[in-house]
Every structure is written in structure tokens, then in C-alpha cells.
N, CA and C of each residue as an Amber inpcrd file, in Angstrom:
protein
   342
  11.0330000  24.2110000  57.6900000  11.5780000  23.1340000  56.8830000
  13.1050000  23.1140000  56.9950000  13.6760000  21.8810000  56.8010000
  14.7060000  21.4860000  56.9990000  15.9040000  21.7900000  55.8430000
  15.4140000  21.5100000  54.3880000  15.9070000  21.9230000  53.3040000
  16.4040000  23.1730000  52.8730000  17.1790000  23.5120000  52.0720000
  18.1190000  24.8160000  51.6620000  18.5500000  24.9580000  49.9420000
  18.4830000  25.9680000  49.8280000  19.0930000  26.2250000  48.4560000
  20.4460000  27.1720000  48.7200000  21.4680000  26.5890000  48.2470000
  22.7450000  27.4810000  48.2660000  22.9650000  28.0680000  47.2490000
  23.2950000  29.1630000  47.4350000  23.8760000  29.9310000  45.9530000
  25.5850000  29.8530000  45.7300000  26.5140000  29.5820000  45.3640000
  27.8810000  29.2880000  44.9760000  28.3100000  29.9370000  43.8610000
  29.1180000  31.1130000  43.7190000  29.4700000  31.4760000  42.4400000
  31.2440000  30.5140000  42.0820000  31.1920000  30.8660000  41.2530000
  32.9130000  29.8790000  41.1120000  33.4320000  30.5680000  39.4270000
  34.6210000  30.7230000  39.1880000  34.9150000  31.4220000  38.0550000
  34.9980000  30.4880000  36.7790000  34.5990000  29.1920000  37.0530000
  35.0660000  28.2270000  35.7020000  33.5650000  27.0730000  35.4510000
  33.6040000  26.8930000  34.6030000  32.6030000  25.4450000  34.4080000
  33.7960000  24.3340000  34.8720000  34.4620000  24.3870000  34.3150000
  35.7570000  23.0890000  35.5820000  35.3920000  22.9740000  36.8060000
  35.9240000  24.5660000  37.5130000  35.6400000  24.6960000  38.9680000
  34.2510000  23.5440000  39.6060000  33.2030000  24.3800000  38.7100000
  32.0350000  24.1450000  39.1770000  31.2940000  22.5820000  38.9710000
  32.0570000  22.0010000  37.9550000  31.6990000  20.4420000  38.0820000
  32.7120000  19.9250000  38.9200000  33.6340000  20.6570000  39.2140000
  34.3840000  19.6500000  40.6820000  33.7720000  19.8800000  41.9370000
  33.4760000  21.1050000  42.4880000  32.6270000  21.2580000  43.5320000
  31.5820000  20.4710000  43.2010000  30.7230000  20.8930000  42.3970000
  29.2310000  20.2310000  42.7630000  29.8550000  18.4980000  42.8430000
  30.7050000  17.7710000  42.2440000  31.0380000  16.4990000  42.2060000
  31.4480000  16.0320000  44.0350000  31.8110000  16.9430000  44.4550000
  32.5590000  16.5160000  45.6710000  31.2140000  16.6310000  46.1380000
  30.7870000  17.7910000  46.4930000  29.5740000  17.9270000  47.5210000
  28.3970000  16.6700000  47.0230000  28.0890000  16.1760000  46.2620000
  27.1760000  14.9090000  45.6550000  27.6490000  13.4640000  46.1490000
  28.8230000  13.8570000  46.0240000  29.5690000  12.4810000  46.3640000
  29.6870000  11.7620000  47.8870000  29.9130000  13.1220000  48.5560000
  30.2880000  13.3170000  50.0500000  28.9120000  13.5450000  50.6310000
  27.6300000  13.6800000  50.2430000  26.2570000  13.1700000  50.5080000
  26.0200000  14.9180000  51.0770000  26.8720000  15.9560000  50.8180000
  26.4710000  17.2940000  51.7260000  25.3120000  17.8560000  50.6100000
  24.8630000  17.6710000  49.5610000  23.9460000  18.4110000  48.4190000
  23.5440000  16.7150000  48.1680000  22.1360000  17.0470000  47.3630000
  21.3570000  15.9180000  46.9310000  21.5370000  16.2170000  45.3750000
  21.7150000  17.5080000  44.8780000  21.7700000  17.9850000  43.4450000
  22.5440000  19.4400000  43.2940000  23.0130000  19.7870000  42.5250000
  23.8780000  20.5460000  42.2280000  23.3430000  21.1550000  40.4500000
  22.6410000  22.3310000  40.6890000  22.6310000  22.5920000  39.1770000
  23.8310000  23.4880000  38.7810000  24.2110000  23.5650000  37.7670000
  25.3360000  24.3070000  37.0780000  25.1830000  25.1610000  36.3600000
  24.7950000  26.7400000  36.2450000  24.3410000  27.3230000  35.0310000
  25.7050000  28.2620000  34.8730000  25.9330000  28.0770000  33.6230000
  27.2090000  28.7900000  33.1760000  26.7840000  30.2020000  32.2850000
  28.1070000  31.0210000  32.4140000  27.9600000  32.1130000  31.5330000
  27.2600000  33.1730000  31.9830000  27.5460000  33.3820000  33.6950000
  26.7630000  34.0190000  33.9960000  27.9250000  35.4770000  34.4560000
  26.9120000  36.7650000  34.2070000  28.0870000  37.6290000  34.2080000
  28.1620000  38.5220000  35.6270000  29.0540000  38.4560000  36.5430000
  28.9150000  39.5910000  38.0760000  29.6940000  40.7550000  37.8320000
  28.7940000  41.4040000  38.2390000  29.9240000  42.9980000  38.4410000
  29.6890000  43.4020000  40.0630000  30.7340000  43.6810000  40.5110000
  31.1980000  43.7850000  42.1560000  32.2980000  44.5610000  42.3630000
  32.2150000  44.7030000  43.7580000  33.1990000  45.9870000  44.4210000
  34.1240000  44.7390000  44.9660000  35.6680000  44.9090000  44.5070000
  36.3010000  44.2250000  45.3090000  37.4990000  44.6130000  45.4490000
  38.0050000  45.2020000  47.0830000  39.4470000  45.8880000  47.0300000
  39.2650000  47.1460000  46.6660000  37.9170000  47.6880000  46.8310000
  38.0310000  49.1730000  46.1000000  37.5500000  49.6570000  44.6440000
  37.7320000  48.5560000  44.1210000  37.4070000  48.4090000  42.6910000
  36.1480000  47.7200000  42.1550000  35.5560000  48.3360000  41.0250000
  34.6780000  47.5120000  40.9150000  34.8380000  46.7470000  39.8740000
  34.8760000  45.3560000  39.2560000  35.1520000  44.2570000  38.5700000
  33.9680000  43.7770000  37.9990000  34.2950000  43.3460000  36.9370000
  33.4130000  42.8910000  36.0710000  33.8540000  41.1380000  35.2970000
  33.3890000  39.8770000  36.2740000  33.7430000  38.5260000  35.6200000
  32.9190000  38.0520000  35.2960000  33.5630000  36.8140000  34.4240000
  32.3220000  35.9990000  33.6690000  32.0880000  34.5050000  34.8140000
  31.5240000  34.5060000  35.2340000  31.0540000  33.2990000  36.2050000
  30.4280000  32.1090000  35.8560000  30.2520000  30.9740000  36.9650000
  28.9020000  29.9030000  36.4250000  28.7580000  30.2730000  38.3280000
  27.0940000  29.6200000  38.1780000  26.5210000  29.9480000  39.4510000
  26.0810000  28.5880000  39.6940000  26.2110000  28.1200000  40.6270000
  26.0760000  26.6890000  41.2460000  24.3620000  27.0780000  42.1070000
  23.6250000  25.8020000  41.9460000  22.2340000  26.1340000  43.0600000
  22.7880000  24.8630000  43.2830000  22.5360000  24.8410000  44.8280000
  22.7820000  23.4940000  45.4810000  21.6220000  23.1440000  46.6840000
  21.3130000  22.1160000  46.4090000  20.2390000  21.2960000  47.2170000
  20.5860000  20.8040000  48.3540000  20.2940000  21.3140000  49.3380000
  20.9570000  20.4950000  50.6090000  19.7580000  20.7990000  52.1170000
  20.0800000  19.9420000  53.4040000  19.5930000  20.5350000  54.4080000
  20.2230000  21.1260000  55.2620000  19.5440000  21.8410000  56.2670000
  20.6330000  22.8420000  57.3980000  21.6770000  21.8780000  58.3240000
  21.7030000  20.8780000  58.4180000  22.7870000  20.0380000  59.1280000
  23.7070000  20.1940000  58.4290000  23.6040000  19.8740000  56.8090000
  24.9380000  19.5590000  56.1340000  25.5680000  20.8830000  55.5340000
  24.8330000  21.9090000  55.9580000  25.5530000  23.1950000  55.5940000
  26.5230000  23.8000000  56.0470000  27.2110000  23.1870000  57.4340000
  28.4310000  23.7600000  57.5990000  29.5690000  22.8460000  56.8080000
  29.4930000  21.6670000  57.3280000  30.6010000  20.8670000  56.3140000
  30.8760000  20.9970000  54.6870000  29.2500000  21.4250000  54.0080000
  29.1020000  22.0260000  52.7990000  29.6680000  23.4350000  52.8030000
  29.8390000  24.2860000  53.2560000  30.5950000  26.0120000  53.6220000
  32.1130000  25.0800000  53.7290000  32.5290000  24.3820000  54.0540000
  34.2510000  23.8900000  54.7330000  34.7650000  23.0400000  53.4140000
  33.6370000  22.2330000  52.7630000  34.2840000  21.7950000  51.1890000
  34.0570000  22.8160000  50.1570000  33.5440000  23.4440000  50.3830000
  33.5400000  24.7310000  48.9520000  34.7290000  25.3930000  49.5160000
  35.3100000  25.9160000  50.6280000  35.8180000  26.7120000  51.0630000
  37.2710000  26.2800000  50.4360000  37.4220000  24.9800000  50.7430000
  38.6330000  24.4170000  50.9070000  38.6610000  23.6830000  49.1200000
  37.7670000  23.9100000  48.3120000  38.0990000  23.6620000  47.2580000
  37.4470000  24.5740000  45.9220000  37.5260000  25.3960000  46.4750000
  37.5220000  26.9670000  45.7030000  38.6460000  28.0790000  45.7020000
  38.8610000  28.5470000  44.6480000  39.6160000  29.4520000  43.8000000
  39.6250000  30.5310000  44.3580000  38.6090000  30.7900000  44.8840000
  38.5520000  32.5580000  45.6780000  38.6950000  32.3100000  46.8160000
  39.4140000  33.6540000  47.1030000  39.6810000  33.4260000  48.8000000
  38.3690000  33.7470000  49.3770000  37.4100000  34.6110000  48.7930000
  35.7930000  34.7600000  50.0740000  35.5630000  34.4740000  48.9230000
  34.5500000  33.2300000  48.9320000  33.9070000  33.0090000  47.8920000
  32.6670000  32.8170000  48.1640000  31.8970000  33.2120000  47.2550000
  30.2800000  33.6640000  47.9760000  29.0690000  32.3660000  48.1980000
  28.8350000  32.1780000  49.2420000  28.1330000  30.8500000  49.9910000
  26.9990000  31.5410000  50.6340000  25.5790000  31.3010000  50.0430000
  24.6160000  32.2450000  50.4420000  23.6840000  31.0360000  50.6560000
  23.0170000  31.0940000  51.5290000  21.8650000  29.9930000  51.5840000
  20.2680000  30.6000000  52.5140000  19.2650000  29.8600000  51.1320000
  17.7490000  30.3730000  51.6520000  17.0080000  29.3200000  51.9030000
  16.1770000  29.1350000  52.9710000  15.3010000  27.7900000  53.0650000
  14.8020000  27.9040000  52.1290000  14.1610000  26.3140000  52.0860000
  13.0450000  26.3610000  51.1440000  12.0650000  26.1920000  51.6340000
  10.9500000  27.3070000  51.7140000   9.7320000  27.2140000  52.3410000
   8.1740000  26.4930000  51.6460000   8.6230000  26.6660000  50.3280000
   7.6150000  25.6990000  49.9040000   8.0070000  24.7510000  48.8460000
   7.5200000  23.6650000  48.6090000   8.0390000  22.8800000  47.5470000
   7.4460000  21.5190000  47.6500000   7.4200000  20.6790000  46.2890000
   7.0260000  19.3300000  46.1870000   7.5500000  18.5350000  47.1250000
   6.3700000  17.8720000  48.3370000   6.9360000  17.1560000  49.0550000
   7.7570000  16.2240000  48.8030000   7.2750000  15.4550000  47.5860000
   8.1840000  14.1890000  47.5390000   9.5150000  14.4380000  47.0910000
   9.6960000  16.3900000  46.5850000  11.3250000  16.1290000  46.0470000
  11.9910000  16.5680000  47.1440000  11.2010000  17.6260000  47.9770000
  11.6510000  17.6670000  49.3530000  12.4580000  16.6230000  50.3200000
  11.4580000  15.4260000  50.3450000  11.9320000  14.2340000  50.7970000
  13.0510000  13.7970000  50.1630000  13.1840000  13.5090000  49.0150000
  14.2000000  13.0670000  47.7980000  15.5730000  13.8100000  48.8820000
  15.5780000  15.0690000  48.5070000  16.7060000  16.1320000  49.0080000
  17.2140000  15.0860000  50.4650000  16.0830000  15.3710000  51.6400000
  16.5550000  15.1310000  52.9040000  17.3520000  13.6120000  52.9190000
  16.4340000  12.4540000  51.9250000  17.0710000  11.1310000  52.8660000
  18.3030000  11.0840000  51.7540000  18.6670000  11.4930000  50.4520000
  19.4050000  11.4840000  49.9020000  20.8020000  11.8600000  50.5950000
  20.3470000  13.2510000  51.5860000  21.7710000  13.9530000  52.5320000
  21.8320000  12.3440000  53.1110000  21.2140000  11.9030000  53.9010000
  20.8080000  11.5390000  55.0170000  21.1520000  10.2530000  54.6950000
  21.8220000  10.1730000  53.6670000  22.6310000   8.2990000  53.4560000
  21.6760000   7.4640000  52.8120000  20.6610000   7.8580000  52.2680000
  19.4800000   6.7560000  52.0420000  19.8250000   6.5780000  50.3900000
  19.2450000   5.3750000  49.9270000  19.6810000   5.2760000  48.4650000
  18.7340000   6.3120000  47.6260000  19.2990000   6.9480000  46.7430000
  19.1480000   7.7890000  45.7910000  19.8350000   8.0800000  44.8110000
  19.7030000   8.6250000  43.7210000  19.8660000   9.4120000  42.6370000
  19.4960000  10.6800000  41.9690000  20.1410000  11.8590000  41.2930000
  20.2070000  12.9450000  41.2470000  19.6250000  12.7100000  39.5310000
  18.7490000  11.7330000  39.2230000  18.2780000  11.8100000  37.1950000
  17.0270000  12.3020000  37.7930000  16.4910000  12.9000000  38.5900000
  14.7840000  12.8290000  38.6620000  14.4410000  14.5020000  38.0890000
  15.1850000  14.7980000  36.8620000  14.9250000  15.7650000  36.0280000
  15.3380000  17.5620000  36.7710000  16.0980000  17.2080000  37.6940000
  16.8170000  18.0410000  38.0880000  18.0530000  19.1220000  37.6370000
């Protein structure tokens, strides 16, 4: 399958409704969920750190995932900021579909309880 789930951490609920806004807009994600208040502890520089995060899931297919990696990149706060992506191997065809023609320029909308 063609479809992807990205994982995106970002340090703000700001941050994270401007990314997911760009990537929706710019047709690279079909949906963008936002869950805030989420807490990471990580090794960074030697150290291990403890922030309060929101974690972005983003809906997209494997074409639009590099240009999607180049707008998070270029409009995120961290210098490596973590861009992880898993197919999706199974799932409701029709939201499946939804996802692809949505990238793919076709008319759509992101209310279908997402």
C-alpha cells in the first residue's frame, strides 16, 4: 500500500497547528491529528532530557513524503526533529482512498471524523 502514517514530535501546540496547517494546505498530509501534552524523555548531547511535547500523526502517501520531511524540516524548531514514518498495511478502504486522492489534488475534506 501506498499510504503512511508519520509520527512528528514538535515542542508547542502553536508549533504543531502550524505544521499540520502547512502540510494540509500544500496537499503533502490528507489529515493531521494533534495530541498534546505528551511527555519524552531522551538522550540528547549526552544528556538525558525530559520535555513536554504534542505529537503530530500525519496521513499521507510515500510520494509526498519527501517534500513532507523538507516542510517539517524547514518549519520546525528543532534542529533533528523526529520524522518517523510506517505504512499502513491495513485499513478502511474508503478512508484509505480519502488519504490518496486527497494528496493527489482531488476534492476533499479533512471533517470525516478524523
Amino acid at each position: 500500500m501506498d499510504e503512511m502514517l508519520v509520527f512528528v514530535t514538535v515542542g508547542s501546540e502553536d508549533e504543531a497547528t502550524n505544521i499540520a496547517k502547512i502540510l494540509v494546505e500544500n496537499k503533502l498530509a490528507a489529515c493531521v491529528n494533534i495530541i498534546p501534552g505528551m511527555r519524552s524523555i531522551f538522550q540528547w548531547e549526552g544528556k538525558i532530557e525530559a520535555e513536554r511535547e504534542c505529537l503530530l500523526l500525519i496521513k499521507t502517501i510515500r510520494e509526498a513524503f519527501d517534500p513532507l520531511v523538507i516542510a517539517v524540516k524547514t518549519n520546525h524548531s528543532y534542529s533533528l526533529p523526529e520524522i518517523i514514518a510506517l505504512p499502513i498495511s491495513y485499513g478502511s478502504e474508503d478512508y484509505l482512498s480519502w488519504i490518496r486522492n486527497t494528496i493527489k489534488n482531488e476534492n476533499s475534506t479533512c471533517d470525516q471524523g478524523n
